[in-house]
N, C-alpha and C positions, 0 to 999 in steps of 0.2 A: 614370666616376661613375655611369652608369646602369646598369652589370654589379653593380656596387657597392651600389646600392639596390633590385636586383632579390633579391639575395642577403640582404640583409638582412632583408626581405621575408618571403623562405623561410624564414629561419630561424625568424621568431618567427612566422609559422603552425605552424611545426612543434613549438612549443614546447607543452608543457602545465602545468596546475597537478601538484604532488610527488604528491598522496590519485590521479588520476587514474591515474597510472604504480602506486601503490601497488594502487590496487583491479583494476587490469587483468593484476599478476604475484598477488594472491592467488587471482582467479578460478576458474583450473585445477586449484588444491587443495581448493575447497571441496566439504562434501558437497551430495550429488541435492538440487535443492531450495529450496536456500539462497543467499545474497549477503549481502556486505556491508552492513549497514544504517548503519554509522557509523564514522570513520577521523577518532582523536582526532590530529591532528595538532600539535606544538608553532608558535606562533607565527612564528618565523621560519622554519618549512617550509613551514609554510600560503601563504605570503604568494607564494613563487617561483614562476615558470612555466621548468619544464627541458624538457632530450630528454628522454624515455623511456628512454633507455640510459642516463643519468643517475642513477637511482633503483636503488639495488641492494635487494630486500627476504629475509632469511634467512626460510624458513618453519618456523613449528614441524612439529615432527614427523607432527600431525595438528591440522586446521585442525575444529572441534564449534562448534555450537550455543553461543551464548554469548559471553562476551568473553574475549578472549586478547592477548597482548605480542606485538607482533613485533620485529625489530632492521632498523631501516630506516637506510642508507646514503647520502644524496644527496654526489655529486663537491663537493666546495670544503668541504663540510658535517660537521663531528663526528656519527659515528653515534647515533643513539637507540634507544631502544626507544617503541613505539609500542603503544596499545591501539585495537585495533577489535574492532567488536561484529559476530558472524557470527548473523541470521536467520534462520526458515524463509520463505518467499514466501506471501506470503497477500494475499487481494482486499482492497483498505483504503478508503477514501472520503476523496480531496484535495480541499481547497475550491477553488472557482472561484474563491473571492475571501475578503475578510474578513468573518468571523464575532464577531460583539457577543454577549455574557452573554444571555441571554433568547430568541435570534433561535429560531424553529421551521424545523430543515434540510428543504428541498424538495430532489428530485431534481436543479433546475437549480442547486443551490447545490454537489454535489459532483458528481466523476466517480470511477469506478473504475477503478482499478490496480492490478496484481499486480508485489507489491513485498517486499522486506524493510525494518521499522523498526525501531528500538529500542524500549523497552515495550512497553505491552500496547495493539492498534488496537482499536476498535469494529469491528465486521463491516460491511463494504460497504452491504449491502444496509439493516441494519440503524441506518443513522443518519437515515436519512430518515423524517421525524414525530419524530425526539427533540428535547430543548430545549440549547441550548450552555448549559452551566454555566460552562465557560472563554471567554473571547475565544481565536476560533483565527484566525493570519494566512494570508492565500491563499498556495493552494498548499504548503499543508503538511494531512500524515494528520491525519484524528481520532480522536484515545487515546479508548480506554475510559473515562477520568478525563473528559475536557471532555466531557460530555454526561450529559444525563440520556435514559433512554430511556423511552418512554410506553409508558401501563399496558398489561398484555396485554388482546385482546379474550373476554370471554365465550364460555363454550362456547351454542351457539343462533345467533351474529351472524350475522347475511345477510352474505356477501361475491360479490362477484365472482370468477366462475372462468373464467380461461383455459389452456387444455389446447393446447401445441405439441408437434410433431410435425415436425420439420425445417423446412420453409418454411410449413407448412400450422396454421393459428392458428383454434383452435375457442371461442367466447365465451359462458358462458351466465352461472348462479349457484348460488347454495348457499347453508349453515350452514356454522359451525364445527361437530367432532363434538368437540372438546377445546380447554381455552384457549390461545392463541395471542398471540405478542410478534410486532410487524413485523421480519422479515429470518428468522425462525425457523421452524423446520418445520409444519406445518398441515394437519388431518387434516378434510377437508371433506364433506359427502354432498349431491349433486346436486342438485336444483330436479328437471330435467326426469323421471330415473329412478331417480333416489335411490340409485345408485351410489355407492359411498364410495373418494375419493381423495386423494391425498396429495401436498404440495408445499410451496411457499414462501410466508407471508404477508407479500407486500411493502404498503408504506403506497399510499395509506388503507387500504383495505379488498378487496386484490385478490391473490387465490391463483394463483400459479401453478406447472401443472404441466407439468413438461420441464426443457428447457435453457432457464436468464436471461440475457437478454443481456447 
């Protein structure tokens, strides 16, 4: 009896949901770049947890950008044809939690992830200081569509400029030299030498230039 419930055990750890076995045989087909962003599964496939070796998927000839059919086979199962949606990976901003009509997105409200979604996302960087026009549930990207994004800043604004350099973080300020939207390019001129530099206006009011973490 106890060979018997060790075994059983194994099995159904080893078991997975049908979209999992699907998105791990389309992976090797797709192009540089991309993933899976969505695997319309019908009802009664969704539901199963198989082998992996269970799942047979035919791929089309050439897996693009966009949505496409496949013909997925699971054992006991009448074959289908199935649609998913292939991605480019881009940085997107997941809420931590649940988003209300009105809320104003702070840094601690999303994180960044480099991912593939369906539609069109707001830019990372760019969601934080916009207003939720949608209720978004946690843990899920924010579309383009749920958000309003705040007004661009004046060319003249005093900002803060931080200048990276691998580990090495330089802090002074500036203007704007042209108008600027948060998460969007920004073309800044010094406080201390009036040097003019260029980077990213993340919210409030702070440029930076290098790599974002």
């Amino acid at each position: 009896m106890k060979a018997l419930l060790v075994l059983l055990v194994a099995s159904t750890a080893s078991a997975a949901p049908v979209e999992d076995a699907v998105r791990a045989q389309l992976l090797p087909a797709l192009p540089p770049d991309t993933d899976v962003a969505k695997v319309y599964l019908p009802a009664n496939l969704a539901k199963l947890d198989v082998e992996p070796s269970d799942v047979v998927v035919e791929l089309p000839r050439e897996l693009r950008v966009g949505r496409r059919s496949i013909k997925v086979t699971v054992r006991g199962q009448r074959a289908v044809f199935v649609p998913v949606t292939v991605g480019q990976l881009v940085d997107v901003a997941i809420t931590e939690h649940a988003l209300a009509v009105g809320d104003i997105i702070t840094a601690a409200d999303v994180r960044i992830e480099t991912r593939a979604i369906e539609g069109t996302a707001a830019s990372g960087i760019a969601v934080v200081g916009s207003k939720v026009a949608k209720a978004i549930a946690a843990g899920k990207p924010v579309g383009a569509g749920d958000i309003t994004l705040p007004p661009p800043l004046p060319r003249g604004t005093h900002v803060n400029v931080e200048l990276r350099r691998g580990h090495v973080k330089i802090r002074g300020t500036g203007t704007l030299e042209l108008v600027a939207r948060p998460g969007e390019s920004a073309t800044v001129r010094l406080a201390q030498n009036k040097t003019i530099v260029r980077g990213t206006l993340v919210a409030p009011a702070t440029v930076v230039v290098g790599e974002l973490p």
